[in-house]
N, C-alpha and C positions, 0 to 999 in steps of 0.2 A: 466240576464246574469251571469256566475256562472265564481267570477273569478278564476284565475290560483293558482295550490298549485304550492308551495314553492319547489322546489326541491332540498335539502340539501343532502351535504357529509361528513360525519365526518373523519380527521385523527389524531390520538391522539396512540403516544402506549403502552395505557395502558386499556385493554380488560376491565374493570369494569367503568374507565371515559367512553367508547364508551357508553358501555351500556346503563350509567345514561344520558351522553347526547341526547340518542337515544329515550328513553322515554319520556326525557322532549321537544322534538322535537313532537312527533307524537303526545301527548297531545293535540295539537292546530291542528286544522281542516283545517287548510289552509297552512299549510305544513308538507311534509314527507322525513323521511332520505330515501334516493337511491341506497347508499353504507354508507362501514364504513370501515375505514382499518387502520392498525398501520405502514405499509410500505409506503417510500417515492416512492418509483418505482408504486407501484399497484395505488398511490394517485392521478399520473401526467397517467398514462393508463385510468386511469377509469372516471378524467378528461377529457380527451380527447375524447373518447366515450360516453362517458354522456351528457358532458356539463351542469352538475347542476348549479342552479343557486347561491346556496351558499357552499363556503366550508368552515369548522370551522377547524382552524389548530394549534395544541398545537405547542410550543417556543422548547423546547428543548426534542427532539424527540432521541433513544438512537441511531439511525444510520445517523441521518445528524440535520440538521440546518431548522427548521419552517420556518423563513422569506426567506432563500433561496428557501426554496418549494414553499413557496408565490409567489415567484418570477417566477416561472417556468409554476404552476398556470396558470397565468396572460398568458403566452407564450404561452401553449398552448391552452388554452380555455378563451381566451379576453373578454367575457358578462360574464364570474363567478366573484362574489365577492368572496375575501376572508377577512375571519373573524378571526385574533384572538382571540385565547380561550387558556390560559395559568395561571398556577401557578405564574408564574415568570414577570420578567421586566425590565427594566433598561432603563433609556432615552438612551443611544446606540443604544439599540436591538428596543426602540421605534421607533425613528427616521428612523433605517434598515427596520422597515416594512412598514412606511411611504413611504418610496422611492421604496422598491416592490411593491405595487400598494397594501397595506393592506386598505380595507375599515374602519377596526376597529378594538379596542383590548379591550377584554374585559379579565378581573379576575376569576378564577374560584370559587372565596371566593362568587363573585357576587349573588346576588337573582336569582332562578331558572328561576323566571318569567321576569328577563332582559333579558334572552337568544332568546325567540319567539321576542320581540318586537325589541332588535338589529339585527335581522334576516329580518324582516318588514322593517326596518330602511334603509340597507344596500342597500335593495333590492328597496328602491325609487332613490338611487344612491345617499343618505349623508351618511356623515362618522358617527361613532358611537363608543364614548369610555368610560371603566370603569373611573367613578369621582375620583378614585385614582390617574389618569395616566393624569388628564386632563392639570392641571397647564404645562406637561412637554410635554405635545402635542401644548399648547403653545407657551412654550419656542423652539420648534422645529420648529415650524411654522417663528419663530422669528428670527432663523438664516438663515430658507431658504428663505427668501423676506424681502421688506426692510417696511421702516413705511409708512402704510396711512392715507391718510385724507382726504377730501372733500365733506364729507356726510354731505347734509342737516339737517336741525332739525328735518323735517319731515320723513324723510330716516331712521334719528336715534331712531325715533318712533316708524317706523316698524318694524326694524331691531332689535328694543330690546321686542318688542312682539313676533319675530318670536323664539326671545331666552327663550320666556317664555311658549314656545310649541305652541301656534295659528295657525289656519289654514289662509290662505287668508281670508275666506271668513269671518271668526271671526272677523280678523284686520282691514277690510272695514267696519263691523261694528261698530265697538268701535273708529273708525276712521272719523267714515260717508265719509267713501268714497265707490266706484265699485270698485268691488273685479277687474274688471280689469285694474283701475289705481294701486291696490295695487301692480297685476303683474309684471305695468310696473314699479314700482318704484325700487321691488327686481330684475328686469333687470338692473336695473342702479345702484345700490347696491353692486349686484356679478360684475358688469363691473368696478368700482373703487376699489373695493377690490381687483379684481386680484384675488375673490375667485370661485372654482369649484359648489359649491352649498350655501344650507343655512346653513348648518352646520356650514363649513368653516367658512364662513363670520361670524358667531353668534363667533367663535372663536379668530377670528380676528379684530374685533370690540373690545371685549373684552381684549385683549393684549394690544390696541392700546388704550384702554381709550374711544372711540367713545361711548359702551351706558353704 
């Protein structure tokens, strides 16, 4: 079975970023940009008639505001993730994209080759951020929910394996457990965490002292 390419958008407005993102995109065989544009209007059109499955959107754009585009994004095409891809930062402007439904922020100082695999990332539906920005994706997380706790030792097992990249099926290993008890353990995991995926929770674990 031949799976599905990636169907990417780039908005950035600056015609030589598009470019370079554009080739460090088709590079990888499992996905292609679809559009590419430096307008916020043609972003949220082309959005909306596409519906790609990712769009990479630069912070400060010279006609409006990136997290607000993000925001709009979201509004009109609810299965695109959106990716930041930005020069720039600020826990402010981090936390703003958090709350427009941003999947991820990434740097553009970043490795080429983060770019394909935070695109892969976004697109299993976890979040994905530059190691710059992480501490303050914490701290963010920290103002908008309160403290947890109640994870088992074995929970905090898994849960600090899932932080060190392992698949399920790794973790039942090294675990000697069925990768289907590990399933349901990371159900019981995200449900005390109050977190949306693994990601999150690898996050929130982490703030909270748990692994």
């Amino acid at each position: 079975m031949v799976s599905k390419v990636i169907d990417v958008m780039i908005v950035d407005d600056h015609p030589i970023v598009r470019y370079g993102i554009t080739a460090v995109v088709n590079r990888s065989d499992d996905m292609q940009v679809v559009a590419e544009t430096g307008c916020m209007g043609d972003a949220i059109n082309s959005a909306e008639a596409l519906s790609p499955d990712v769009v990479t959107v630069d912070v400060r754009m010279g006609e409006g505001n990136g997290v607000e585009l993000c925001r709009q994004l979201r509004a009109v095409a609810p299965n695109t993730r959106v990716l930041i891809l930005s020069a720039y930062w600020d826990e402010l402007t981090l936390a703003n994209a958090l709350e427009a439904g941003a999947s991820g922020y990434l740097l553009k100082g970043s490795e080429t080759t983060d770019l394909p695999q935070a695109i892969r990332t976004v697109m299993r539906g976890e979040l994905v951020f530059d190691t710059t920005v992480a501490d303050a994706v914490a701290r963010t997380l920290r103002r908008r929910t309160p403290q947890r706790s109640g994870l088992t030792g074995q929970e905090r097992k898994i849960l600090a394996l899932v932080g060190h990249g392992l698949t399920n099926k790794s973790i039942a290993s090294t675990l000697f457990l069925s990768p289907h008890t590990v399933k349901d353990y990371l159900s019981s995991i995200l449900s005390k965490l109050q977190a949306k995926n693994r990601a999150e929770a690898v996050l929130l674990a982490t703030r909270d002292h748990l692994i």
